[in-house]
C-alpha positions as a Python dict, from the first residue, in 0.01 Angstrom:
ca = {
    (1, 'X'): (0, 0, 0),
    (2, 'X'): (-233, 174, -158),
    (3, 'X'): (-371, 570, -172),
    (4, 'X'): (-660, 701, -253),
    (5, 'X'): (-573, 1040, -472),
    (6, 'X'): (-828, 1364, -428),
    (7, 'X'): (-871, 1489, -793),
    (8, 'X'): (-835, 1908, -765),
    (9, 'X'): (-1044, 2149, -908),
    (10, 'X'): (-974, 2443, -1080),
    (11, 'X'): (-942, 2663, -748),
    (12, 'X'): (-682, 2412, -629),
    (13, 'X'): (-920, 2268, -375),
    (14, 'X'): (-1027, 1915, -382),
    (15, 'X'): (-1355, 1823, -444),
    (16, 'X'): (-1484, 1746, -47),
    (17, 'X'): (-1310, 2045, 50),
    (18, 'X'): (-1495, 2235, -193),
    (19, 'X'): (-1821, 2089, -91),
    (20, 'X'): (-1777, 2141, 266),
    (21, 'X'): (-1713, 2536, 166),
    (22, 'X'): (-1995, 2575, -23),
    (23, 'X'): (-2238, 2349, 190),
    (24, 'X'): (-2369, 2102, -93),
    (25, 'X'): (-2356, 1721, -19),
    (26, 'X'): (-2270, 1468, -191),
    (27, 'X'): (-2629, 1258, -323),
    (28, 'X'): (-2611, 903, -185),
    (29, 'X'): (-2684, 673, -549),
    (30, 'X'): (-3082, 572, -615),
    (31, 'X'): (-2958, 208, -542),
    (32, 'X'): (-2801, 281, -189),
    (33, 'X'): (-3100, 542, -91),
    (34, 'X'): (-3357, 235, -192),
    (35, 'X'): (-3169, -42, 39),
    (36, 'X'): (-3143, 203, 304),
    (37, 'X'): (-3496, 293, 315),
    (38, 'X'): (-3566, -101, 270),
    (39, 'X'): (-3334, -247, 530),
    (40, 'X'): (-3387, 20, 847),
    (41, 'X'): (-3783, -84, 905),
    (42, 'X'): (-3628, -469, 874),
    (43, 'X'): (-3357, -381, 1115),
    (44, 'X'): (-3652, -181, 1363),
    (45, 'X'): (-3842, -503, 1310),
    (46, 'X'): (-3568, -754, 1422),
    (47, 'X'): (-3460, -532, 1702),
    (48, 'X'): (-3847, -470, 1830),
    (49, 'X'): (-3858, -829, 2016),
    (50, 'X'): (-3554, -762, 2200),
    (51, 'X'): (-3590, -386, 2275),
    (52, 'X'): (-3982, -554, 2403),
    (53, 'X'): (-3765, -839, 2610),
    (54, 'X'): (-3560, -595, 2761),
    (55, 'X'): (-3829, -360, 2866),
    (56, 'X'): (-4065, -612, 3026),
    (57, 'X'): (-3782, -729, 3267),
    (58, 'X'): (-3767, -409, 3395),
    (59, 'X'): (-4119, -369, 3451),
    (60, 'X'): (-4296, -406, 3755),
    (61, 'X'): (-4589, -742, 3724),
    (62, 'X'): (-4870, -526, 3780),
    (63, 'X'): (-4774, -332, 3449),
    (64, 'X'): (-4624, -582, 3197),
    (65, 'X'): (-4991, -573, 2999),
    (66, 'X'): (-5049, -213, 3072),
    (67, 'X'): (-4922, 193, 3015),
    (68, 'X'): (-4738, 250, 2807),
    (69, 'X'): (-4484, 73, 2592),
    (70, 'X'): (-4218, 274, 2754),
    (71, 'X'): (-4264, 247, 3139),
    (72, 'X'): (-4271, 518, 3339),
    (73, 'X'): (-4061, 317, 3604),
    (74, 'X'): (-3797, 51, 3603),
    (75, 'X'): (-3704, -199, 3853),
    (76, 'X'): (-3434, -469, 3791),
    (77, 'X'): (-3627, -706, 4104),
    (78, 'X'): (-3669, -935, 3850),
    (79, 'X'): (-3341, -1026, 3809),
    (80, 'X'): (-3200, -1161, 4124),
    (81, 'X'): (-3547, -1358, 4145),
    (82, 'X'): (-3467, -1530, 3792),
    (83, 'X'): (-3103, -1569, 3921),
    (84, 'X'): (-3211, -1804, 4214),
    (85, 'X'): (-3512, -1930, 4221),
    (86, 'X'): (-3445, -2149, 3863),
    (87, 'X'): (-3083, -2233, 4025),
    (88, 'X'): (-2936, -1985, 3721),
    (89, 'X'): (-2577, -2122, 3786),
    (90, 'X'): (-2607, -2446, 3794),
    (91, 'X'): (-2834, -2466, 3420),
    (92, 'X'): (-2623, -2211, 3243),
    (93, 'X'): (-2350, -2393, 3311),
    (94, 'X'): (-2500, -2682, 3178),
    (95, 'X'): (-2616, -2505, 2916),
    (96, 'X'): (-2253, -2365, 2782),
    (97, 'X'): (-2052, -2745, 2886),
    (98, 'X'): (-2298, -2933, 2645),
    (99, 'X'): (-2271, -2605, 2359),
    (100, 'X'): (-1928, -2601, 2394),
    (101, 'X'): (-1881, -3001, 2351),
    (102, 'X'): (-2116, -3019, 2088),
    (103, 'X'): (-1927, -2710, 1869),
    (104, 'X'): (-1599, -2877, 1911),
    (105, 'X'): (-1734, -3235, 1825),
    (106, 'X'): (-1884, -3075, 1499),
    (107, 'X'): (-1625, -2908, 1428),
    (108, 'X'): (-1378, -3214, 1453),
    (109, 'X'): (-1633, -3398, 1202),
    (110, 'X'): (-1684, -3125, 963),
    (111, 'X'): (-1380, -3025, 886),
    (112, 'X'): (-1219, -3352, 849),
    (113, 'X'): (-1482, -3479, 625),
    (114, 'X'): (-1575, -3213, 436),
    (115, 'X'): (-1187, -3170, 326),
    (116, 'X'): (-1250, -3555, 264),
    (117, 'X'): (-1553, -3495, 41),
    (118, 'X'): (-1349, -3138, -89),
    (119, 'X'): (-1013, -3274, -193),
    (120, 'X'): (-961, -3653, -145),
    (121, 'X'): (-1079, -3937, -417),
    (122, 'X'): (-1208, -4222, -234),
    (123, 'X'): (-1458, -4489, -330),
    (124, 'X'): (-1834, -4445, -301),
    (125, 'X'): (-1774, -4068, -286),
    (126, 'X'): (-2049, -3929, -460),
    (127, 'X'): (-2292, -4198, -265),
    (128, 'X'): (-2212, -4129, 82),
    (129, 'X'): (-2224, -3759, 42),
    (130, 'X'): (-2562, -3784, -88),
    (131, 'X'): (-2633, -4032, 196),
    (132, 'X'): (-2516, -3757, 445),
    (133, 'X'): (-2760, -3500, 274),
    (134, 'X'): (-3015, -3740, 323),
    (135, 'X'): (-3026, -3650, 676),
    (136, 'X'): (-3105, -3310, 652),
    (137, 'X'): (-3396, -3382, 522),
    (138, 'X'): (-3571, -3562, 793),
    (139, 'X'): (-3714, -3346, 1065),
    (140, 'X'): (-3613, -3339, 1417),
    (141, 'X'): (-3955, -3439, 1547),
    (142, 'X'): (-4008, -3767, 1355),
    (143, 'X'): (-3719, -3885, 1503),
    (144, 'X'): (-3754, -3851, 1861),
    (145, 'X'): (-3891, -4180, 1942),
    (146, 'X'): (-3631, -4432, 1727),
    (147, 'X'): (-3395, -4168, 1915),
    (148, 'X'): (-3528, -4225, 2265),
    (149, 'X'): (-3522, -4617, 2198),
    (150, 'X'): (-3190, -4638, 2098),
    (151, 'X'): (-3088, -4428, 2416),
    (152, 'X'): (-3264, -4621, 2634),
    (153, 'X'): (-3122, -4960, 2486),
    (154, 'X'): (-2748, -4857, 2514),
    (155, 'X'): (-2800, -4651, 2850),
    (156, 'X'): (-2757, -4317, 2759),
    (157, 'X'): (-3102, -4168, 2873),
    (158, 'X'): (-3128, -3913, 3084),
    (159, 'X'): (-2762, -3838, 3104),
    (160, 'X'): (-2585, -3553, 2896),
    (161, 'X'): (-2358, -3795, 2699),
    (162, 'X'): (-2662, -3923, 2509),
    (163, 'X'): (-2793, -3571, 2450),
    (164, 'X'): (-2479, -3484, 2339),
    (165, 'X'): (-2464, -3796, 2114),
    (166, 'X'): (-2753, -3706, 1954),
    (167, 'X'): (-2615, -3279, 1865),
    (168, 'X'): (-2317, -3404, 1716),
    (169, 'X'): (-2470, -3667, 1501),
    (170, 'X'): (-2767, -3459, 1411),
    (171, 'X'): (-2575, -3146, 1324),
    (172, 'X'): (-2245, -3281, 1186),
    (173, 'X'): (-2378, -3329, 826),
    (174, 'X'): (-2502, -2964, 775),
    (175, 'X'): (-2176, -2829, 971),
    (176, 'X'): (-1989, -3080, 670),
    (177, 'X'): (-2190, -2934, 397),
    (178, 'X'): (-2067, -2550, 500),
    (179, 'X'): (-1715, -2665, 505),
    (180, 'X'): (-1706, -2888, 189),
    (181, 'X'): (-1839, -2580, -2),
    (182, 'X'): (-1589, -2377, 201),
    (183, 'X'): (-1309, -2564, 102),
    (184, 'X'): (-1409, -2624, -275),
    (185, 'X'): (-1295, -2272, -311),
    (186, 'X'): (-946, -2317, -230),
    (187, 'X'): (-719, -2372, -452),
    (188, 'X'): (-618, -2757, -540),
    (189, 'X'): (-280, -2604, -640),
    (190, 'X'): (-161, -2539, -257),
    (191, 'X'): (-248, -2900, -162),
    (192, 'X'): (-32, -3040, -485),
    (193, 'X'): (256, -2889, -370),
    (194, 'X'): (210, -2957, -23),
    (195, 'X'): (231, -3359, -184),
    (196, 'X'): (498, -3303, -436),
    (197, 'X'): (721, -3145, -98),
    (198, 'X'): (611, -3546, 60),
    (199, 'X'): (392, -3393, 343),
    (200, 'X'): (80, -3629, 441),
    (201, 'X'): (-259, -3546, 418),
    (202, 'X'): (-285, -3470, 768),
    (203, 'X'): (-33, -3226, 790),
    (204, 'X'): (-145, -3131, 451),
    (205, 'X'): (-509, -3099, 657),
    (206, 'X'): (-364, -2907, 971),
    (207, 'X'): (-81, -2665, 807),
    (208, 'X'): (-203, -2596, 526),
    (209, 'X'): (-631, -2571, 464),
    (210, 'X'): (-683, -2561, 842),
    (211, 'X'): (-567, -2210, 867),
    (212, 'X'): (-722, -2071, 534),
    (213, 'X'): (-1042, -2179, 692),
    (214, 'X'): (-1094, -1976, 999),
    (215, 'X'): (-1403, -1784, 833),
    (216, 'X'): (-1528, -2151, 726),
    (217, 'X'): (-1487, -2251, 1060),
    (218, 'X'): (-1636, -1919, 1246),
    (219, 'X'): (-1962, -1952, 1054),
    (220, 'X'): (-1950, -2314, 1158),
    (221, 'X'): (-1907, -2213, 1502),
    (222, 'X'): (-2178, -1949, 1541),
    (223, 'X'): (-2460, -2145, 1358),
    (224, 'X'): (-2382, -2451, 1584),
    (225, 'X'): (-2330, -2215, 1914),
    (226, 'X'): (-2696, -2073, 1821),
    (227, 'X'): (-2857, -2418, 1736),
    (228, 'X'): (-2770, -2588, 2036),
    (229, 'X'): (-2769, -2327, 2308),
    (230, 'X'): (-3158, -2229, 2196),
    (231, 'X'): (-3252, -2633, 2189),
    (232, 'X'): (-3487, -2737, 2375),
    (233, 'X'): (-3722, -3045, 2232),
    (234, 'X'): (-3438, -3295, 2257),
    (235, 'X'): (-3340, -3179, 2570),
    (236, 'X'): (-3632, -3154, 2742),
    (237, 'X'): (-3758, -3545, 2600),
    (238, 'X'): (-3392, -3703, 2666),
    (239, 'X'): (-3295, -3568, 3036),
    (240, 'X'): (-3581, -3610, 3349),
    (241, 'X'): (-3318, -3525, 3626),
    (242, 'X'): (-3380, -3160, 3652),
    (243, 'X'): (-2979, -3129, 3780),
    (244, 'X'): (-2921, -3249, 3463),
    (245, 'X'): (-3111, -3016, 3224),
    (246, 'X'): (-2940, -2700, 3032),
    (247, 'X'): (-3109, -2362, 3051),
    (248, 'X'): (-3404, -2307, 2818),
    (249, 'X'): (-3616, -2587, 2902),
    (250, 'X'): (-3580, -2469, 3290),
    (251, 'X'): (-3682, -2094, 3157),
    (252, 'X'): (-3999, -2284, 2981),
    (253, 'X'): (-4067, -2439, 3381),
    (254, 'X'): (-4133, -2046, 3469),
    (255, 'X'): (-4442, -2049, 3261),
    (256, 'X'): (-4763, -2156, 3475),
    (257, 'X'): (-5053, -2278, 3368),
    (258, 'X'): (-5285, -2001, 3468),
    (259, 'X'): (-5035, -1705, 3546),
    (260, 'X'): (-4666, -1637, 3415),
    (261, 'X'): (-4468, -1451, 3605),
    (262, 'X'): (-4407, -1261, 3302),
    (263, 'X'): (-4073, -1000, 3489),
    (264, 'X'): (-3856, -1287, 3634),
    (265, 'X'): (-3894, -1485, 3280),
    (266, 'X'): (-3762, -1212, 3039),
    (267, 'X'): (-3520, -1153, 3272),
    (268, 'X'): (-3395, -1514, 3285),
    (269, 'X'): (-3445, -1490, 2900),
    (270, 'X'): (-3216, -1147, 2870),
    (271, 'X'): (-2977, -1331, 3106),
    (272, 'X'): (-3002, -1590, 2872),
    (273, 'X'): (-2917, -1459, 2522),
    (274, 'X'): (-2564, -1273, 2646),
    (275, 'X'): (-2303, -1542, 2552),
    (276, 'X'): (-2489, -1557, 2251),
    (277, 'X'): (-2416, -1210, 2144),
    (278, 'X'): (-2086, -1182, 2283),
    (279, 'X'): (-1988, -1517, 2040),
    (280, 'X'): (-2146, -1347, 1776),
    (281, 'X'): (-1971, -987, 1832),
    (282, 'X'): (-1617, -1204, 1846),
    (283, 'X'): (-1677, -1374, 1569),
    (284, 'X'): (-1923, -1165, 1350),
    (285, 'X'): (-1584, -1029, 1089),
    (286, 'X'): (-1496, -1410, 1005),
    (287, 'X'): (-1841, -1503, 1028),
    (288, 'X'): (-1937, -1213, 748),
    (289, 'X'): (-1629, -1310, 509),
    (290, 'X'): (-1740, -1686, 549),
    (291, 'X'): (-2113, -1592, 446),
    (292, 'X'): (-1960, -1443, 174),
    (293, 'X'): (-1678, -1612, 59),
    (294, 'X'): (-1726, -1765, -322),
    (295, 'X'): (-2007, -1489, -392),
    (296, 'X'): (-1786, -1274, -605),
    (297, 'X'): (-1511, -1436, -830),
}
């Protein structure tokens, strides 16, 4: 345990008491004054759509386009309208069964194979990694239709099993690419010893490098949780029972043709974006120390 020691001055004060007597502040350095002027327009700029969101569901329709940006009065109508007239329930459920099987599915593949591609010497290793990176480079869209064929040949269209099918396999190579870099920075020394003591390499995998890598695994976690809960392409092409279909692509229903009903959808959209924060505000420590794990050495 460390302490941090407050060098005196002359008067036998230390130096912040001394300040605080005689009313002078310490000056932030140029460096932290210029990122601070930088970053709090970016922050007022990522925060505007939301603060916007917010504000329109609260809005009554006959002033969503006009007064001012502020409203004069609030009404949370919308709500309970977005709530029941899109069956809310039914598609956020949906919505968090098929996020939550696709994280853990990802997570299963990831972190077995990228401690494969990390620490193991097999055959061919060098070629199917590069293989796997392949994949990220093809975009979602040119792939719908082989997608939708092979669906429709082994069954799996319009049920959640092929849609979840498709998340895993699609997202599972970038998920393996975080965690092979992840675990590249451990050290090959703990899983030597781990085989000198005879354990095998999957106890060596679950004892030992599965709990270093719970900032690995958080940033893992929150860029999958993201990913699939805001999906909607796939989802929307792959499921035609309604029942069926997970949140967003039911919010995109609310838009008419010649009117939007502009309350009740950024309502259903605010409703929409909680469990999103609240896995991010669990998470967001591990999540930071994975970002930047390996920056400094």
């Amino acid at each position: 345990m460390t302490a941090t020691l407050q060098a005196p001055t002359t008067s036998g004060a230390t130096a912040p008491e001394k300040r605080k007597r005689t009313g002078t502040r310490r000056r932030l350095p140029f460096g932290k004054t210029f990122a601070t002027f930088i970053l709090v327009p970016i922050c007022g700029l990522m925060v505007f759509p939301f603060v916007w969101l917010l504000l329109t569901s609260l809005r009554p329709q006959n002033t969503v386009f006009s007064g001012p940006f502020f409203p004069e009065s609030l009404t949370g109508a919308a709500y309970p309208k977005a709530w029941t007239s899109i069956e809310f329930p039914l598609h956020f459920w949906n919505s968090l069964w098929i996020t939550s099987v696709t994280v853990a599915g990802v997570l299963v593949f990831a972190t077995l194979s990228g401690y494969a591609f990390a620490k193991l010497d097999f055959p061919f290793k060098n070629t199917l990694y590069l293989l796997l990176l392949t994949t990220l480079m093809m975009p979602s869209t040119a792939l719908i239709i082989p997608l939708y064929l092979q669906l429709k040949n082994l069954g799996l269209l319009d049920t959640q099993s092929g849609l979840l099918v498709l998340y895993i396999s699609g997202s599972a190579p970038f998920s393996m690419f975080l965690m092979r870099a992840f675990f590249q920075t451990l050290p090959d020394e703990l899983v030597e010893a781990a085989r000198v003591d005879g354990s095998s390499e999957l106890t060596i995998f679950l004892r030992v490098i599965l709990p270093l890598a719970r900032p690995g695994i958080a940033t893992v976690v929150i860029f999958q949780f993201l990913q699939t809960w805001n999906e909607f392409l796939m989802a929307n092409t792959v499921l035609q029972d309604t029942d069926k279909l997970p949140l967003q692509p039911v919010l995109f229903s609310l838009t008419g043709q010649y009117s939007t009903d502009w309350p009740t959808l950024t309502a259903g959209l605010t409703l929409s974006i909680i469990p999103v924060v609240v896995v991010y505000v669990r998470m967001q420590n591990q999540f930071v120390a994975g970002m930047t794990l390996g920056a400094v050495k």
